[in-house]
N, CA and C atoms as a LAMMPS dump frame, in Angstrom:
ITEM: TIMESTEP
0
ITEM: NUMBER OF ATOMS
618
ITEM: BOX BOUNDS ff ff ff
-5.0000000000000000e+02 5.0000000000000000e+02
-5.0000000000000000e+02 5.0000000000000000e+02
-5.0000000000000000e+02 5.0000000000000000e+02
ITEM: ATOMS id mol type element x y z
1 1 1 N 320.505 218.007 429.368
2 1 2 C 321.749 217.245 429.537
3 1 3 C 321.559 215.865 428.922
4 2 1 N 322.133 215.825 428.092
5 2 2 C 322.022 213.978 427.065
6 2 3 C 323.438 213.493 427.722
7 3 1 N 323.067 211.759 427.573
8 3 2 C 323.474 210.805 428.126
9 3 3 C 323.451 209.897 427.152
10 4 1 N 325.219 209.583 426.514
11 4 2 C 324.887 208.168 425.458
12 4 3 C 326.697 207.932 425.49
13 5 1 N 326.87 207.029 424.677
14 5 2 C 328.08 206.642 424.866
15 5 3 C 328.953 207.38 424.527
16 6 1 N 330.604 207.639 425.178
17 6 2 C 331.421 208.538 424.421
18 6 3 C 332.496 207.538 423.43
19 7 1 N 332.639 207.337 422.855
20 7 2 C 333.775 206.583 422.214
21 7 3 C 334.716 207.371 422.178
22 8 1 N 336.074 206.859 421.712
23 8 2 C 337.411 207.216 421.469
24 8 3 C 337.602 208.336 419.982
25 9 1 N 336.569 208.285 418.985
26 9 2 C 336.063 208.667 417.909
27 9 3 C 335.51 209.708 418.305
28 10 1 N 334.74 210.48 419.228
29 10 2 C 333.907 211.788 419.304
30 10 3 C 334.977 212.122 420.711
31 11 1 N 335.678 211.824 421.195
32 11 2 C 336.818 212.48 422.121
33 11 3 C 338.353 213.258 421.257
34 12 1 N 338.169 212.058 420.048
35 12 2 C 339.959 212.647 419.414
36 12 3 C 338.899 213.826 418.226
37 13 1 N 337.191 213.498 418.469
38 13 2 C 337.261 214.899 417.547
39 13 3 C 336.628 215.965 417.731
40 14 1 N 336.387 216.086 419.046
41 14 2 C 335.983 217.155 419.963
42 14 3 C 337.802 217.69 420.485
43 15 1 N 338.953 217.377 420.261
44 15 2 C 340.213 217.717 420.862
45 15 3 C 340.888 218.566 419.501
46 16 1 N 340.716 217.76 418.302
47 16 2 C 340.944 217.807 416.995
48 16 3 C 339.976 219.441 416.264
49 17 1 N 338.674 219.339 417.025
50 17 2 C 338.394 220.607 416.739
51 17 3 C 338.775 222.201 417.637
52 18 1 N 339.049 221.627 418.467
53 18 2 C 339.477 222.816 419.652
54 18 3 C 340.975 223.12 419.404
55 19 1 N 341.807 222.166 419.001
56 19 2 C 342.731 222.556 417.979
57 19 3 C 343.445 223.158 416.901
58 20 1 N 341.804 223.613 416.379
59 20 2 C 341.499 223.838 415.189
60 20 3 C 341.053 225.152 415.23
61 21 1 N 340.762 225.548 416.476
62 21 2 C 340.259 226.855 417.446
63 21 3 C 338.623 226.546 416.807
64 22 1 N 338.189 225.686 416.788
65 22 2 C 336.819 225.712 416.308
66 22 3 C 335.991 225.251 417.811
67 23 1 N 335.478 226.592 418.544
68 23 2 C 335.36 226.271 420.46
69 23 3 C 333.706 225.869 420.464
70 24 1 N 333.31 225.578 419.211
71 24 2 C 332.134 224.847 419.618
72 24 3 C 331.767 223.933 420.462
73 25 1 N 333.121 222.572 420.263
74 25 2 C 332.949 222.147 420.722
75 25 3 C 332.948 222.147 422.554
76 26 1 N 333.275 223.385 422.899
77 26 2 C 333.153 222.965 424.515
78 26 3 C 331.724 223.569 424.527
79 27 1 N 330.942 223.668 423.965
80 27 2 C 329.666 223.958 424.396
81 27 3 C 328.851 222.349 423.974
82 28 1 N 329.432 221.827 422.875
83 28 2 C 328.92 220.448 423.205
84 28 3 C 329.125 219.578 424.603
85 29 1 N 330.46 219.803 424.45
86 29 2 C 330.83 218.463 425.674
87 29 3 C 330.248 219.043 427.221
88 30 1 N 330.005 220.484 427.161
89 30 2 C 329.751 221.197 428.682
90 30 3 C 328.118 220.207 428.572
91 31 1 N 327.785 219.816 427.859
92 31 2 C 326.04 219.071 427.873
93 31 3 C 326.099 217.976 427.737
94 32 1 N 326.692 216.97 427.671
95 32 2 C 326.773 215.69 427.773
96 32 3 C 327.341 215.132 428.715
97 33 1 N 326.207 214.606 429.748
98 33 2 C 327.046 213.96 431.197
99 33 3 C 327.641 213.161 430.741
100 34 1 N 327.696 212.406 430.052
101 34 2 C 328.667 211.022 429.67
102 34 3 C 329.73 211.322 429.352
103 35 1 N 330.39 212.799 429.346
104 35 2 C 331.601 213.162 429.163
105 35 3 C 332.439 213.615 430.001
106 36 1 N 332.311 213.362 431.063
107 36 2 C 333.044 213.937 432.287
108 36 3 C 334.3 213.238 432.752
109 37 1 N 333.908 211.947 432.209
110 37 2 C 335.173 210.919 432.425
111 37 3 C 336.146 211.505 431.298
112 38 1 N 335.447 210.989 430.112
113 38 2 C 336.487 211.829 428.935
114 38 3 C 337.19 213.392 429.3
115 39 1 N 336.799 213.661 429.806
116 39 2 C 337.436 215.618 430.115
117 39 3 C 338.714 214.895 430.375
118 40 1 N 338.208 214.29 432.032
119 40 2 C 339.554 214.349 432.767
120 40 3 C 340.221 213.278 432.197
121 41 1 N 340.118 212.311 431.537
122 41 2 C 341.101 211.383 430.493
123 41 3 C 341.725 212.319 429.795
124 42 1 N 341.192 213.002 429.138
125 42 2 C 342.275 214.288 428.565
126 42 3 C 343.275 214.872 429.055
127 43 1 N 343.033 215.05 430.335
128 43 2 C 343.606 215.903 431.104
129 43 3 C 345.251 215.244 431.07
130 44 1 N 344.609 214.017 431.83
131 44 2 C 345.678 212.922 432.012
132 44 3 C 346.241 212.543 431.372
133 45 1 N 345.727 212.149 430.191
134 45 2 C 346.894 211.907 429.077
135 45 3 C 347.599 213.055 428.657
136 46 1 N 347.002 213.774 428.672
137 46 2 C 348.08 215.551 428.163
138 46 3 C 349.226 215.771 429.14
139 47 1 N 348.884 215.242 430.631
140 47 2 C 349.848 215.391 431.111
141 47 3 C 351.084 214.738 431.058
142 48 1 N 350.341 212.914 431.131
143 48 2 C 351.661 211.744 431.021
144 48 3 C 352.127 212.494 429.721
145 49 1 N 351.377 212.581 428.747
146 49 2 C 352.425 213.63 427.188
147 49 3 C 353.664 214.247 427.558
148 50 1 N 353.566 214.937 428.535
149 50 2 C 353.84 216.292 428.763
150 50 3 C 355.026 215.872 429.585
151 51 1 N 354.467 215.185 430.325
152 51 2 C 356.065 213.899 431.366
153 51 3 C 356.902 213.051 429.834
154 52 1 N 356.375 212.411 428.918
155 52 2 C 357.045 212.002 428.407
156 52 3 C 357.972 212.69 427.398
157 53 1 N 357.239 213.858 427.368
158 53 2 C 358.393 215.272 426.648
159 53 3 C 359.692 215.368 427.587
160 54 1 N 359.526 215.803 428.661
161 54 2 C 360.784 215.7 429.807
162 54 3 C 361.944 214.477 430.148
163 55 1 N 360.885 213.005 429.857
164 55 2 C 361.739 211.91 429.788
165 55 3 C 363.179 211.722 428.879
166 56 1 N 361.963 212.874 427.221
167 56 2 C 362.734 212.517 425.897
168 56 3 C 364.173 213.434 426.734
169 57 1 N 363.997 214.413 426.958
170 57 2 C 364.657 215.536 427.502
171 57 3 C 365.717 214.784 428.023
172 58 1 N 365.613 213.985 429.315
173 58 2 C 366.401 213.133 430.468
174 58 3 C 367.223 212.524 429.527
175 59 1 N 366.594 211.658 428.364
176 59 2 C 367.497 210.698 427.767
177 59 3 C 368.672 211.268 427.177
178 60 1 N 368.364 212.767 426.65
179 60 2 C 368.956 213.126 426.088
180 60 3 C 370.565 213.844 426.806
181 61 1 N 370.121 213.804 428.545
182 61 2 C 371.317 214.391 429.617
183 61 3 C 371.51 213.787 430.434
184 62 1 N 371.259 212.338 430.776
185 62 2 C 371.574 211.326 431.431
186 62 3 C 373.038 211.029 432.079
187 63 1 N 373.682 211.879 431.378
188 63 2 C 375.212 211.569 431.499
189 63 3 C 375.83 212.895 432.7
190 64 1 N 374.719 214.304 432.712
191 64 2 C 374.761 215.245 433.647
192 64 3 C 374.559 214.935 434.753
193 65 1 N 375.615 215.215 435.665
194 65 2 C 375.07 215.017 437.231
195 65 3 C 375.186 214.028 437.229
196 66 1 N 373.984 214.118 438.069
197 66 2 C 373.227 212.631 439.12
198 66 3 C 372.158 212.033 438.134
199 67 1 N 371.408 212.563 436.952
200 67 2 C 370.274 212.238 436.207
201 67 3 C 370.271 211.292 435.915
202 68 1 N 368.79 210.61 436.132
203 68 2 C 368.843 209.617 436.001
204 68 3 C 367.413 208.994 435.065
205 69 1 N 367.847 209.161 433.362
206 69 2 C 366.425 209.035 432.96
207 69 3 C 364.885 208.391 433.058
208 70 1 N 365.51 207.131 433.556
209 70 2 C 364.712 206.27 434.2
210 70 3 C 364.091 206.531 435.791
211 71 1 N 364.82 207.244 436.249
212 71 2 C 363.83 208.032 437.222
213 71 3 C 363.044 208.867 437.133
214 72 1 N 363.663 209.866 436.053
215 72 2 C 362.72 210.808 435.357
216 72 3 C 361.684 210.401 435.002
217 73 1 N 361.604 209.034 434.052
218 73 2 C 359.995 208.206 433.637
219 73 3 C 359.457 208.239 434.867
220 74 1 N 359.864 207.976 436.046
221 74 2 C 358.755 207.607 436.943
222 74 3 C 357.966 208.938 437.488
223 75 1 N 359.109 209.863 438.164
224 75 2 C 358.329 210.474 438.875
225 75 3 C 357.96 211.924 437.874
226 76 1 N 358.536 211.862 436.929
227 76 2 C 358.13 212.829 435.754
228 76 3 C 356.935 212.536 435.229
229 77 1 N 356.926 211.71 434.414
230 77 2 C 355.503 210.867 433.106
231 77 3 C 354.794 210.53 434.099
232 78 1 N 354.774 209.653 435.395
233 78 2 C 353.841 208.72 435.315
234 78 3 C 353.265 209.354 437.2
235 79 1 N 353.734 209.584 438.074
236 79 2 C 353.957 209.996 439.149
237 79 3 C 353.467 211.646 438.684
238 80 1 N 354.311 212.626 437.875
239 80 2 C 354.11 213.859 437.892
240 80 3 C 352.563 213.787 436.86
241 81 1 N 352.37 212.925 436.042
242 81 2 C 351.103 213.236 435.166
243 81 3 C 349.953 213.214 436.079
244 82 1 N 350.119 212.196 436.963
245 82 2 C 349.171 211.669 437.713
246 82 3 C 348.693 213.104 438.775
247 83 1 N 349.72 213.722 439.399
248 83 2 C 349.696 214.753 440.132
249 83 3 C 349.235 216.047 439.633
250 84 1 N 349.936 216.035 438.271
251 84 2 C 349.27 217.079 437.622
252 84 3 C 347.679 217.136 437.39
253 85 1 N 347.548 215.67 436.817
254 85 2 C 345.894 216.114 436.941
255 85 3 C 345.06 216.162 437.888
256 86 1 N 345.575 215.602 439.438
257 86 2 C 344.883 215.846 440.848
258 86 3 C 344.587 217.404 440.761
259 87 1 N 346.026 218.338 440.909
260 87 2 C 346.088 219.568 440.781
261 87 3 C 345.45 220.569 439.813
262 88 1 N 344.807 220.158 438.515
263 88 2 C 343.939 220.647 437.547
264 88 3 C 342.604 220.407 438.105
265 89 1 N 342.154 219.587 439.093
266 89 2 C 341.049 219.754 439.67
267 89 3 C 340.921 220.889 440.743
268 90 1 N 342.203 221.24 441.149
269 90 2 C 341.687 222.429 442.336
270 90 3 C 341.902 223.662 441.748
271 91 1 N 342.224 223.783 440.449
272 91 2 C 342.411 224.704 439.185
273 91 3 C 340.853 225.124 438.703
274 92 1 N 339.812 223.889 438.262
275 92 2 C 338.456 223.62 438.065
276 92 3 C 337.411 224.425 439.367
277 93 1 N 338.395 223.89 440.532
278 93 2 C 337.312 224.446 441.816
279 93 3 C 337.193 225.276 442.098
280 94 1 N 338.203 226.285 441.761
281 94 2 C 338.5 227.64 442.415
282 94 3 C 337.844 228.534 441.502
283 95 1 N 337.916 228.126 440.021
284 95 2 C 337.098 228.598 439.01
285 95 3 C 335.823 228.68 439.424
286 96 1 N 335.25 227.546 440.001
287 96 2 C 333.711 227.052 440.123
288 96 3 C 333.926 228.314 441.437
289 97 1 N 334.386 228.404 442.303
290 97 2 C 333.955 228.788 443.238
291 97 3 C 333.84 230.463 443.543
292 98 1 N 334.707 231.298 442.355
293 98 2 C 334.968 232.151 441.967
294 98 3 C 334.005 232.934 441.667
295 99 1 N 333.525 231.808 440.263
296 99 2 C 332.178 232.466 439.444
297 99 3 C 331.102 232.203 440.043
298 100 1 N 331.012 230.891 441.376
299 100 2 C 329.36 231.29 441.541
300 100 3 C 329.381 232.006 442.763
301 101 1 N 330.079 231.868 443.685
302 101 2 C 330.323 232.875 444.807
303 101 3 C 330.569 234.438 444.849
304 102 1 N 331.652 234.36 443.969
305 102 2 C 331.998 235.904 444.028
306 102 3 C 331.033 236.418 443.034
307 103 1 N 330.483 236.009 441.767
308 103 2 C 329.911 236.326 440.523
309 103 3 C 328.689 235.641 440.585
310 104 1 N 328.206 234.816 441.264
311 104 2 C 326.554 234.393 441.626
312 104 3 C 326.295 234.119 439.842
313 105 1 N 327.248 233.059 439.44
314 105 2 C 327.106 232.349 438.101
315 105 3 C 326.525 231.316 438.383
316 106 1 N 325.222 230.807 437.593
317 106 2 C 324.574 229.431 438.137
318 106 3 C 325.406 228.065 437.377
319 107 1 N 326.442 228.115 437.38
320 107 2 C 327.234 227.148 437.337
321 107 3 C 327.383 225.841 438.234
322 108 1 N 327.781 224.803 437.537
323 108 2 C 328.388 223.152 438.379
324 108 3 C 329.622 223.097 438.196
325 109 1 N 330.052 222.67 439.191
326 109 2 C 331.424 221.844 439.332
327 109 3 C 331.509 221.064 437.842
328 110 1 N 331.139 220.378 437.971
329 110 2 C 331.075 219.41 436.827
330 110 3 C 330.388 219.617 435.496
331 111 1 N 329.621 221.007 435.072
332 111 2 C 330.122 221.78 433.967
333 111 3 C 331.203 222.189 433.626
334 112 1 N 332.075 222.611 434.619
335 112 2 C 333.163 223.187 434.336
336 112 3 C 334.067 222.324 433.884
337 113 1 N 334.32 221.203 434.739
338 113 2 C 335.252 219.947 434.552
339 113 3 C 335.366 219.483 433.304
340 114 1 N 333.766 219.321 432.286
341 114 2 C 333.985 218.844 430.947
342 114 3 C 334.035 219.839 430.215
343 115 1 N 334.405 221.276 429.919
344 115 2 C 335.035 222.157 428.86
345 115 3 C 336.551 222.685 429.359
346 116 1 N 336.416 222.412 430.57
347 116 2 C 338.038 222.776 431.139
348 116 3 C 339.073 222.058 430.607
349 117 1 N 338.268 220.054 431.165
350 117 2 C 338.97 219.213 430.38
351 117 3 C 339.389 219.353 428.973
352 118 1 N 338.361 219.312 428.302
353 118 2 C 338.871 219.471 426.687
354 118 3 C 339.669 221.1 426.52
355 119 1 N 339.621 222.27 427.75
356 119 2 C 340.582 223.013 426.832
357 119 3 C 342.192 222.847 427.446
358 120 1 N 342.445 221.755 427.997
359 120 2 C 343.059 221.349 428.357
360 120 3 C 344.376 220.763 427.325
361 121 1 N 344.078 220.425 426.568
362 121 2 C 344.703 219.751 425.487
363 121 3 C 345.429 220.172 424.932
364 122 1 N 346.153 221.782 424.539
365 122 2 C 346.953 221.985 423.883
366 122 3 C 348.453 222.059 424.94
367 123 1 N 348.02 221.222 425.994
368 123 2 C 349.485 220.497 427.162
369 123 3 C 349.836 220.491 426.3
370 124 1 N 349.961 218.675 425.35
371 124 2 C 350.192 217.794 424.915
372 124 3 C 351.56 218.468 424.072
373 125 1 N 351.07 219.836 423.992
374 125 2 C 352.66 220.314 422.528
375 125 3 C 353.838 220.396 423.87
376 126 1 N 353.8 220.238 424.977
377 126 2 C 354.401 220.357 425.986
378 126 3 C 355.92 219.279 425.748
379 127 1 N 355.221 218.253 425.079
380 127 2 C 356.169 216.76 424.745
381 127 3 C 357.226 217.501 423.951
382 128 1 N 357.293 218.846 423.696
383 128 2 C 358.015 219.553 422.529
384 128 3 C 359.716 219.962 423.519
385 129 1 N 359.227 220.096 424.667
386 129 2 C 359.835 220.425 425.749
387 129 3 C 361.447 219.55 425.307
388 130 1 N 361.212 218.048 424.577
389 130 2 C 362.532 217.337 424.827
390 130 3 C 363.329 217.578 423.665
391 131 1 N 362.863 218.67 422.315
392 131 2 C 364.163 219.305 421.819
393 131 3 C 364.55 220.724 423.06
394 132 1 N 365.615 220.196 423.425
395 132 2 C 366.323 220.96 424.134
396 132 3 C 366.607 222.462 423.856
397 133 1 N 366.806 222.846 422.812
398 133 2 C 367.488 224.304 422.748
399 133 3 C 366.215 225.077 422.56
400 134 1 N 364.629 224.422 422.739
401 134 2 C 363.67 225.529 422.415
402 134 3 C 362.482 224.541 423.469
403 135 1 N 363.435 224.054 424.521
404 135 2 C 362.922 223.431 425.967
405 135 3 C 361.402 224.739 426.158
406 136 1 N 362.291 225.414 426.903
407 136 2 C 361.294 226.435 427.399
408 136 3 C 360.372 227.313 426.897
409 137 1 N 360.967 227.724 425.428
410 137 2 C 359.596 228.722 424.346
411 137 3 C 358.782 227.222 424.542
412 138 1 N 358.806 226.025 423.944
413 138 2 C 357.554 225.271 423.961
414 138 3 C 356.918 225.424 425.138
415 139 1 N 357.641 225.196 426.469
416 139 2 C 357.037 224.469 427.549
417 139 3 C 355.981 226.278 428.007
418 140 1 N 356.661 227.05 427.532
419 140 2 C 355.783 228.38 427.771
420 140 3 C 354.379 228.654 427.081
421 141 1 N 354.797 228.224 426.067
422 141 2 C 353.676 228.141 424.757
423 141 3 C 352.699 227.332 425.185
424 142 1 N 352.899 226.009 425.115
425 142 2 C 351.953 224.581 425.596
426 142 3 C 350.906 225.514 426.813
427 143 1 N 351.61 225.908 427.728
428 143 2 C 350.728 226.625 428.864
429 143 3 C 349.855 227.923 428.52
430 144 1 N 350.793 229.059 427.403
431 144 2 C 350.056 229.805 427.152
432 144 3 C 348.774 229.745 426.156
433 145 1 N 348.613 228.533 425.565
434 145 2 C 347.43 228.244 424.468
435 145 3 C 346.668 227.329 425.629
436 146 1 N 346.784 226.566 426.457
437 146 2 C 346.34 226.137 427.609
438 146 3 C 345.095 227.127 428.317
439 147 1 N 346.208 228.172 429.087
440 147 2 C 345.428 229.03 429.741
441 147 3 C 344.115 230.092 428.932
442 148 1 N 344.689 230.499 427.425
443 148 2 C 343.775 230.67 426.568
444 148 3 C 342.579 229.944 426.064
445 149 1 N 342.65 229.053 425.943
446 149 2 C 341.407 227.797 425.585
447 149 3 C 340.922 227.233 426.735
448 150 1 N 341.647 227.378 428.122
449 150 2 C 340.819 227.506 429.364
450 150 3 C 339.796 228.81 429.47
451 151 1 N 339.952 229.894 429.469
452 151 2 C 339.653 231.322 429.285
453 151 3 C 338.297 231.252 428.52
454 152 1 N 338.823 230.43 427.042
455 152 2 C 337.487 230.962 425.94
456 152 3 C 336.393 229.597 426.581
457 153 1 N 337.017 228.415 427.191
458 153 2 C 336.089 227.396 427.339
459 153 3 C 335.097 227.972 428.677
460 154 1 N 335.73 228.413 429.547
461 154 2 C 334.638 229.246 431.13
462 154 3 C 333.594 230.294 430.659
463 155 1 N 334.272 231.183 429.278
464 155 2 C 333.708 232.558 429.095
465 155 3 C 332.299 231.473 428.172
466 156 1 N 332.947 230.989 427.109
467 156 2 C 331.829 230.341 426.411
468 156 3 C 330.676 229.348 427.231
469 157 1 N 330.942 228.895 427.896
470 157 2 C 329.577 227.871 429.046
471 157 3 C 329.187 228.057 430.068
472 158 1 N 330.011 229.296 430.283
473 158 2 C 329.283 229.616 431.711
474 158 3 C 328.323 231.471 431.518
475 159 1 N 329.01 232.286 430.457
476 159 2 C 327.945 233.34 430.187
477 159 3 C 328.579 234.503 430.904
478 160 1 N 329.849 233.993 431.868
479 160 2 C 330.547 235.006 432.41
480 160 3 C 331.09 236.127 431.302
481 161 1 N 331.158 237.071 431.981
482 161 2 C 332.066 238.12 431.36
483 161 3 C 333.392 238.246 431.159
484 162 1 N 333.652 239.062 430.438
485 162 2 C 335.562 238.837 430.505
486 162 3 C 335.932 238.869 431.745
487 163 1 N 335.693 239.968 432.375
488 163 2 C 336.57 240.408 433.333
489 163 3 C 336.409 239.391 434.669
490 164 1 N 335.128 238.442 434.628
491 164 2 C 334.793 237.618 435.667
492 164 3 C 335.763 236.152 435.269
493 165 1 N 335.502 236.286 433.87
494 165 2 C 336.29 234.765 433.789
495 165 3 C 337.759 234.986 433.749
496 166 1 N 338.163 236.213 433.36
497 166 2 C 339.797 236.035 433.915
498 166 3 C 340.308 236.23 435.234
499 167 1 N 339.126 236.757 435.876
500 167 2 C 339.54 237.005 437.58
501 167 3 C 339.602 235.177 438.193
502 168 1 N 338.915 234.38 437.365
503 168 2 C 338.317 233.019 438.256
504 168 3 C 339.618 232.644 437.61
505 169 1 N 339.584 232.236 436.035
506 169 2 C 340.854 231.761 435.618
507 169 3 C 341.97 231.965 436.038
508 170 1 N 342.248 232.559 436.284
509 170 2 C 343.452 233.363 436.76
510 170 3 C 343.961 233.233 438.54
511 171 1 N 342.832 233.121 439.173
512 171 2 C 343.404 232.446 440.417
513 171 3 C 343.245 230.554 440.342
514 172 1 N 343.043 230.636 439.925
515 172 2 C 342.93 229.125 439.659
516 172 3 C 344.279 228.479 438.895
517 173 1 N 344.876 229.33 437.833
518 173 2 C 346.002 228.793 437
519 173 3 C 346.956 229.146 438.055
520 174 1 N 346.752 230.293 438.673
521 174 2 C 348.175 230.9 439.432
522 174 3 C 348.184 229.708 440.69
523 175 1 N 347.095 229.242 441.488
524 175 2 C 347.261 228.318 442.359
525 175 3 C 347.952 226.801 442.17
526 176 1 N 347.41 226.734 440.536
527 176 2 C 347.952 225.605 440.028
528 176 3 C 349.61 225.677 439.649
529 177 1 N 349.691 226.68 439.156
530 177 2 C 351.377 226.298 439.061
531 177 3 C 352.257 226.646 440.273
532 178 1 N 351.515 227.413 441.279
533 178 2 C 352.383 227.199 442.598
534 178 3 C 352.3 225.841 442.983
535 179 1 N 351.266 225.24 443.1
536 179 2 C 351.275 223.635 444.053
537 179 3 C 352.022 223.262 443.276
538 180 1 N 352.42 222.893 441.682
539 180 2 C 353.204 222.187 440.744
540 180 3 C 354.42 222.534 440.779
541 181 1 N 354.936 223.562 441.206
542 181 2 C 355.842 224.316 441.275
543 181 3 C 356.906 223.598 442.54
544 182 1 N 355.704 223.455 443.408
545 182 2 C 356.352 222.705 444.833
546 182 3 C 356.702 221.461 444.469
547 183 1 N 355.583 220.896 443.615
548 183 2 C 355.71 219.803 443.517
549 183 3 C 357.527 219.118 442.535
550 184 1 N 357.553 219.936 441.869
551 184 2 C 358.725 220.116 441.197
552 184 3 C 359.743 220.008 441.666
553 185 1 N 359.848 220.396 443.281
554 185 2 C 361.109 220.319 444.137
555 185 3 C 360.912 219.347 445.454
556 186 1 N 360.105 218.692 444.951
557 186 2 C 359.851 217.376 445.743
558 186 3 C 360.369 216.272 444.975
559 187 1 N 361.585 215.608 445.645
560 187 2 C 362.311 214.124 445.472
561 187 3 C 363.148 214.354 444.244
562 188 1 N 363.407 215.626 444.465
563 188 2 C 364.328 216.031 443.284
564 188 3 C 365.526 215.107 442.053
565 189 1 N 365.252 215.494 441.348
566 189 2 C 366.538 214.843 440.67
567 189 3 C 367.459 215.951 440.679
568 190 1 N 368.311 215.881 441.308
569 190 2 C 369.5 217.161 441.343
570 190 3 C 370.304 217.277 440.096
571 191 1 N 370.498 218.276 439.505
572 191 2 C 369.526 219.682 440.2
573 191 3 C 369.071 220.154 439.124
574 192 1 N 368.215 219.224 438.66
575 192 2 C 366.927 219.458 437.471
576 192 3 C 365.66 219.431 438.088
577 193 1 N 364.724 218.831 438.529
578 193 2 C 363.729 219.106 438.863
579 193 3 C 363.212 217.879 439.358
580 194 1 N 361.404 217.407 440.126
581 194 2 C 361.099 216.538 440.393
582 194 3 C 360.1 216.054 440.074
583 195 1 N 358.927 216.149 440.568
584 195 2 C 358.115 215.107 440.538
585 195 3 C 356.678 215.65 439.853
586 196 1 N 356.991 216.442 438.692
587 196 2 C 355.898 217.052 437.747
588 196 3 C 356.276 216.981 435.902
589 197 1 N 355.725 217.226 435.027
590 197 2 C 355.688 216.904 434.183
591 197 3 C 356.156 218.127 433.429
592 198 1 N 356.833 217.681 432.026
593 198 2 C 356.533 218.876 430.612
594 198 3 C 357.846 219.58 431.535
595 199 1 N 357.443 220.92 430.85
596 199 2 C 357.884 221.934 431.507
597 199 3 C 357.836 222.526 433.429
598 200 1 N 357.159 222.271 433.944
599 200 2 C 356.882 221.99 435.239
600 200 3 C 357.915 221.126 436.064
601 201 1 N 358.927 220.318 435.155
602 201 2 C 359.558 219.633 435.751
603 201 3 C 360.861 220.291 436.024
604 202 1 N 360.832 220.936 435.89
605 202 2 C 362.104 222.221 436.198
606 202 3 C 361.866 222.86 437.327
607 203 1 N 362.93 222.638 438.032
608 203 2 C 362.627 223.432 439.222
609 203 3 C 363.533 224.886 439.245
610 204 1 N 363.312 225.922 439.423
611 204 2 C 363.797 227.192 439.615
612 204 3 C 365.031 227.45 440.13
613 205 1 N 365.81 226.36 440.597
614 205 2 C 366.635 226.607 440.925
615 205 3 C 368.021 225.858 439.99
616 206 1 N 367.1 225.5 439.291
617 206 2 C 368.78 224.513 438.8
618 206 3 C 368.818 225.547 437.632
């Protein structure tokens, strides 16, 4: 495990290559403790992204209803990003707890956290969410290259098997978009959604 500085320069190009589907890099960053902060900075900014896709969205229907775009900034971008990435940690745990419990994987918490983080990143197309008439193919997409580059980042650093890392992944994503899900219909903006980001900010009923 090496320990040296991360700059802003080996974060946009460890994101830039996983982008690129080039998944080396989560076998770098899974070995460098000094990157654990960077994961979840990723995380977080993908999410505020992902709130500020929904904002663009708000500005654009402000005049519907009760909406109120400037509420949307808050508890969407900045309130829902923030929540979102609390909730990507119990996404991380359930993984961790999956593979070494049920699957006796000699895995860390905090292995997982820095390749999860970085496959985290293809949120960010989530911001795509605020052209309106292709709202939802993005906000589906953003999640489905998400949950995929979550998938190849567990299978690649931890040695699991398919069928182990989609059993862990997989309760872990499904837990995560229920809590977000709730979270969505908490302090609602009627009757669009509440207090989560991107696509997430839709609540099921409007």
């Amino acid at each position: 495990m090496r320990f040296r500085t991360i700059d802003v320069q080996t974060v946009a190009n460890w994101v830039g290559r996983v982008l690129r589907f080039d998944f080396t890099a989560f076998d770098e960053i899974r070995d460098e403790a000094s990157a654990t902060a960077p994961a979840v900075l990723i995380v977080l900014v993908g999410s505020f992204i992902a709130g500020f896709g929904s904002w663009l969205w708000a500005l654009q229907h402000d005049t519907i209803g009760d909406i109120d775009a400037a509420e949307v900034f808050i508890k969407s971008m900045v309130l829902g990003g923030m929540i979102q990435t609390a909730v990507w940690f119990l996404w991380v745990y359930l993984v961790y707890q999956v593979l070494t419990r049920g699957y006796g994987h000699p895995t860390t918490f905090v292995e997982l956290v820095r390749p999860m983080g970085l496959a985290f990143s293809p949120i960010v197309f989530s911001v795509l969410v605020a052209i309106t008439v292709l709202a939802l193919p993005f906000g589906i997409a953003s999640f489905a290259l998400t949950f995929l580059f979550t998938n190849i980042a567990i299978q690649q650093t931890t040695g699991a098997d398919t069928r182990e890392t989609a059993m862990a992944n997989i309760t872990g994503f499904v837990v995560f978009v229920v809590v977000m899900g709730m979270f969505a219909n908490v302090a609602e903006i009627e009757p669009f959604g509440g207090v989560a980001p991107g696509i997430l900010f839709f609540s099921l009923d409007f």
